[in-house]
C-alpha positions in Angstrom: -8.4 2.6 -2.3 -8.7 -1.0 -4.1 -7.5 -1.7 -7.5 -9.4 -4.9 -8.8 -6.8 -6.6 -11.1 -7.0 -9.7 -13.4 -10.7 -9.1 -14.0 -12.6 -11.6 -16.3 -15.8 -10.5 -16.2 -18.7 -7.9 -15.5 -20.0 -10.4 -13.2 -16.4 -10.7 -11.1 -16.1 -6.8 -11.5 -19.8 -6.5 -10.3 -18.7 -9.0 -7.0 -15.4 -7.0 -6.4 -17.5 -3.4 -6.3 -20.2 -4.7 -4.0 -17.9 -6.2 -1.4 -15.6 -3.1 -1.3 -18.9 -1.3 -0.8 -19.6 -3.2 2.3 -16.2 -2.5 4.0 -16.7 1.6 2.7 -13.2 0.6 0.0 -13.4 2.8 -3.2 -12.4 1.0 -6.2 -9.9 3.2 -8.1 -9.5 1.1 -10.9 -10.3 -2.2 -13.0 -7.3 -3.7 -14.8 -8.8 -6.1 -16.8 -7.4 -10.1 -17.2 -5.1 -9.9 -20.4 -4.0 -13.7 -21.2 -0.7 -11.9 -23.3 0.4 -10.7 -20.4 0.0 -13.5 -18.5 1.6 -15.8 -20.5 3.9 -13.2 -21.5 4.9 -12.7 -17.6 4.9 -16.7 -16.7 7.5 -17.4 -19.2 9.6 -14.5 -18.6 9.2 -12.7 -21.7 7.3 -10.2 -21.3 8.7 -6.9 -23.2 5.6 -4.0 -22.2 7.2 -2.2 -25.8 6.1 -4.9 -27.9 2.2 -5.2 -26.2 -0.1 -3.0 -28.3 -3.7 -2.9 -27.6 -3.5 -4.6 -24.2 -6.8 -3.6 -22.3 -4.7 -4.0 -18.6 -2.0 -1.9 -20.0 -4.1 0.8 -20.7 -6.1 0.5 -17.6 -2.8 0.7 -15.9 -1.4 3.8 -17.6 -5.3 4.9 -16.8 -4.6 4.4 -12.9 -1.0 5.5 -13.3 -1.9 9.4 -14.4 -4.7 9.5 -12.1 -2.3 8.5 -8.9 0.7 11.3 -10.5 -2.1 13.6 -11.1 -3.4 13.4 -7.3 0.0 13.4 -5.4 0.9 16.7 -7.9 -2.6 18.2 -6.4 -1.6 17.5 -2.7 
C-alpha cells in the first residue's frame, strides 16, 4: 500500500498513480501539500488543535479510520 504525501498537483498525483501501477502498489491515500503545516512543522509550532480546514489533515484522519476500520475487520 502507498500513501502519496505532500501532493501539489493533479499532475504529481496523476505521476504518483501511474508509477505505483507499474510496480502492482495500490495507492491508499493522497494527503495533499498543506503550506500551514509545513511551515507550521519547520518552525516547531505546529499545534494540530489550532489547524481548521487543513486539506492533509483531513485526508489523514481519512486514511486513519480506513487503516482502524481494516485491522477491526481482520
Amino acid at each position: 500500500m502507498a500513501v502519496a504525501n505532500k501532493v501539489k498537483s493533479d499532475e504529481d498525483e496523476n505521476a504518483i498513480r501511474e508509477f505505483c501501477s507499474h510496480i502492482d502498489l495500490p495507492v491508499e491515500a493522497v494527503i495533499p501539500y498543506d503550506p500551514v503545516l509545513f511551515f507550521a512543522d519547520q518552525k516547531g509550532t505546529l499545534k494540530l488543535e489550532e489547524v481548521t480546514n487543513s486539506p492533509a489533515l483531513k485526508a489523514i484522519e481519512e486514511l486513519a479510520n480506513q487503516l482502524t476500520a481494516s485491522a477491526k475487520v481482520e
